[in-house]
N, C-alpha and C positions, 0 to 999 in steps of 0.2 A: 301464306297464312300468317307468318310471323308479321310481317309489313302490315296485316289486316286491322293485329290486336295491336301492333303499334299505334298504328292511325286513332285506333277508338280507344287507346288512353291518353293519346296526344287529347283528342277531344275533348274528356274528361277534364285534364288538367284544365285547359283553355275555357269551359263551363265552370271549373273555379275560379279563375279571376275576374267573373261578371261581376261577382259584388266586391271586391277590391278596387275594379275599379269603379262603379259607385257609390264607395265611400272617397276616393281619393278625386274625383271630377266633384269641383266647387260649386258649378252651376246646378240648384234647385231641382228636386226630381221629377218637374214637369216639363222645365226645362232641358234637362237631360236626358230625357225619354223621346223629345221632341227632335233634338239634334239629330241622335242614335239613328232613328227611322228616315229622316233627311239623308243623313249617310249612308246607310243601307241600302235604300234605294238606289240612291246614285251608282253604288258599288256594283252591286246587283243588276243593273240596268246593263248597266257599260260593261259587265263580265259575261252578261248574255247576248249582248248586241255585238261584241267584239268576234265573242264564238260561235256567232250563227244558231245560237239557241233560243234566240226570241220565239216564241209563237204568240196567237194572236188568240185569247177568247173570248168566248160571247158574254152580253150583256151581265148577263145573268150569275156565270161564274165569274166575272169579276168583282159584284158585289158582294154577293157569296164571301170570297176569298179576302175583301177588304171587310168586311163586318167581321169576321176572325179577326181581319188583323186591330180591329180596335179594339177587341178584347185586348190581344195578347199586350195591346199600349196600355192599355190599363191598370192589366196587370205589371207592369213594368214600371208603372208611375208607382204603384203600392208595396212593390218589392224594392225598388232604391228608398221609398218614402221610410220605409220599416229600418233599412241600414242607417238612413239618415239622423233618424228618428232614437237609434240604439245603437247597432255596430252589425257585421257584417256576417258572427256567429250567431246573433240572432236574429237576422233577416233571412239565414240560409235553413236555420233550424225552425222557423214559422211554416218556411216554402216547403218542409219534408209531410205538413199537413193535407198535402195536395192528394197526396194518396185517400186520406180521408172523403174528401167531397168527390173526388171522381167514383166514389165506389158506391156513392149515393146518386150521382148523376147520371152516368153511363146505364146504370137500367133506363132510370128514368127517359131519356134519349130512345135508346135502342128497346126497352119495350120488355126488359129480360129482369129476373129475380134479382135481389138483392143478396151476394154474395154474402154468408155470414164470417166466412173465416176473412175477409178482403176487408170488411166492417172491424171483426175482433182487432185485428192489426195493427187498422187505421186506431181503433179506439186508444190503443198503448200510445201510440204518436199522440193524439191529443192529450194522453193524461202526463205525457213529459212535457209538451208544451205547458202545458195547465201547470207544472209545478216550478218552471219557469215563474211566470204570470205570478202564480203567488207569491213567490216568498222573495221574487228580485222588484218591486212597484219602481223601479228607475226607468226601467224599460218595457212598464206597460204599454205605453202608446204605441211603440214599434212593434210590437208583439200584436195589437189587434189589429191595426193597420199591415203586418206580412199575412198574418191569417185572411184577413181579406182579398190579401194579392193570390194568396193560397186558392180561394175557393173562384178567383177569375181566371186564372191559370187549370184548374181542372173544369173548367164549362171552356175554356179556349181549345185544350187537348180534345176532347170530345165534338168539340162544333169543327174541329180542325182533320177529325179522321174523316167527316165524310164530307167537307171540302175537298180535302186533298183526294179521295177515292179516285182511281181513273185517268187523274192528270198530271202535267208534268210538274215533277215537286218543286224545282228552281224557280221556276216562273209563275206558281202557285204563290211559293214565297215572297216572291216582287211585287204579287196582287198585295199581299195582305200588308208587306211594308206600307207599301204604299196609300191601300185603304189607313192603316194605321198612321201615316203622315199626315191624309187630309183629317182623318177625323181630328187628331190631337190638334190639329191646326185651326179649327172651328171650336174647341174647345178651353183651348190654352187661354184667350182674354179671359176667361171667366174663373181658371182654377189662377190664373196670377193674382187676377184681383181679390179673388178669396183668400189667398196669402200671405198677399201683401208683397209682393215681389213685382220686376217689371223686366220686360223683353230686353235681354240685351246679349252682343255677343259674347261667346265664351273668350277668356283669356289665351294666350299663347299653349299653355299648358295641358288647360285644358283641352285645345282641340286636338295635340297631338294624344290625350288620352281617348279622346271619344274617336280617332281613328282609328286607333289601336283596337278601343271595344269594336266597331261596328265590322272593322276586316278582317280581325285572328277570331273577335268572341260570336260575332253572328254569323258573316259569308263562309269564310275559313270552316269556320266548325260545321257547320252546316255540311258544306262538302264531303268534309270527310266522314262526315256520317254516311251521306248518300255512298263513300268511296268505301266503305265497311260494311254495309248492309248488302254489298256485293257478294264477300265471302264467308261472312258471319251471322246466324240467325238472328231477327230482331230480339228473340229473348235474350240471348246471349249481352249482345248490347244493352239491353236494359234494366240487367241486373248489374253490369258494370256500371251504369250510371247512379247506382243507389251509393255509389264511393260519391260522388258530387259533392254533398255538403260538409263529408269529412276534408276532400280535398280544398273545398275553400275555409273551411276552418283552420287546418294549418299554416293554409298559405297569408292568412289575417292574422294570425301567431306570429309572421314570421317576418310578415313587412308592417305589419302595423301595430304590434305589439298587443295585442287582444289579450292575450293571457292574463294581463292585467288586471282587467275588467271584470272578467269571469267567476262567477261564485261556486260555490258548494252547490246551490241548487241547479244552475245551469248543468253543473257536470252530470248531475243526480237526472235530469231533464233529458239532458242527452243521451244518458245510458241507455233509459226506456225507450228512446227514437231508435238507438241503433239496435236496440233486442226487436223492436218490432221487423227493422229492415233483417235483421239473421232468420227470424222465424220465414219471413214471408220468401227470401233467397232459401232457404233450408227447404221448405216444404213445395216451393216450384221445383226446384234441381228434384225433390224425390218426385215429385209427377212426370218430371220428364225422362227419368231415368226408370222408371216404375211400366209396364208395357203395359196395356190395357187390353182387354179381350173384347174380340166382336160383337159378343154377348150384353156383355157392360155397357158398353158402350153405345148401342140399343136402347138398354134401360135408360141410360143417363139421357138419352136425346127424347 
């Protein structure tokens, strides 16, 4: 068990320095979202093919699983665009808004009520972003542009639970890289030209950073998720992932000196994000710890 919660904060950590490293990889965030998924694949291909974990699916589930994954490109253009755009504290504190639109989505998806305490929550998140936004205008742009990556990123989670339903997660994952590579690939002339930038290779540097992202921050962590969800509840997991944006926030303090940058209202911004994430960890652990009676629980269905 120890080895388990090791694994899922090795994770964690490694989910921090996605956006470290893009702010530190030079190459354009369409272009760096483009390589990523190229690598990934490749990785992914050749780690399933070497260990006899390929399987083969039909038509259907692979488009399925590639129309995810050009969400998830999408969003991944919008979320380095936002670092790019501003810095890496606040690309990561745009992306805590996800909570927000998934809590609007997922009924909408699944057919079920609008959580009102899931809403309250979220709404705190929004109003520390919101005082971001206000009172720092340097870093408006990257702030509407992460909120956008925010609300691609909770329709990808949701179109991605019930892709994934059923089938095997690795090679679910190498669908959607993959859908996620040709899509960005059919689309990339048009977001360079609208830039103003043009196809070229990445530098020495950077490729060994974008190997780095695509084998420790996507295959890597990836696994060890699946190798933690073995002995760990997925809630458990994913109340330790609400640490994410603190951990890349210190880890952009630490190598890229963001502290800097950061204002009084950022800090003020942040507070409200992380009281939302206490309230919502505070009142799950008491649901979970709280026994519910057969009765209730009748009523409630």
């Amino acid at each position: 068990m120890n080895n388990a919660f090791f694994k899922l904060h090795l994770s964690v950590v490694l989910a921090g320095f996605t956006g470290v490293f893009g702010k530190l990889i030079t190459l354009n965030e369409g272009l760096l979202v483009w390589y990523r998924l190229l690598l990934t694949s490749f990785i992914l291909f050749a780690f399933l093919r070497l260990g006899g974990r390929l399987r083969k699916s039909s038509l259907r589930d692979v488009l399925s699983a590639g129309g995810a994954g050009l969400l998830l490109a999408l969003h991944w253009v919008c979320f380095y665009g936002s670092i790019k755009a501003s810095n890496v504290s606040i690309g990561v504190v745009c992306f805590s808004t996800v909570g927000f639109f998934t809590a609007l989505l997922e009924p909408l998806f699944y057919k079920r009520r609008v959580s009102i305490r899931e809403l309250a929550f979220s709404l705190i998140t929004i109003a520390g972003v919101g005082l971001i936004f206000h009172f720092d205008a340097r870093y408006r742009l990257g702030i509407a542009v992460g909120v956008l990556g925010a609300a691609l990123a909770a329709l990808f989670t949701v179109c991605n639970k019930r892709v994934s339903a059923g089938r095997d997660t690795l090679n679910t994952l190498l669908y959607e890289m993959l859908g996620g590579a040709v899509g960005s690939s059919l689309l990339l002339p048009f977001y360079l030209a609208l830039t103003g930038h043009s196809l070229v290779l990445p530098p020495p540097a950077d490729i060994l950073l974008l190997l780095l992202l695509s084998l420790f921050c996507t295959v890597f962590l990836y696994v060890l998720q699946i190798q933690v969800l073995r002995s760990i509840s997925a809630f458990t997991v994913n109340l330790t992932y609400n640490l994410e944006p603190v951990y890349s926030i210190i880890i952009a303090m630490l190598f890229l000196g963001e502290a800097q940058e950061l204002n009084a209202s950022f800090y003020g911004g942040l507070g409200l994000i992380v009281l939302s994430v206490a309230l919502q960890t505070w009142t799950s652990l008491h649901a979970v710890s709280v026994p519910v009676s057969p009765v209730k629980e009748g009523k409630r269905a």
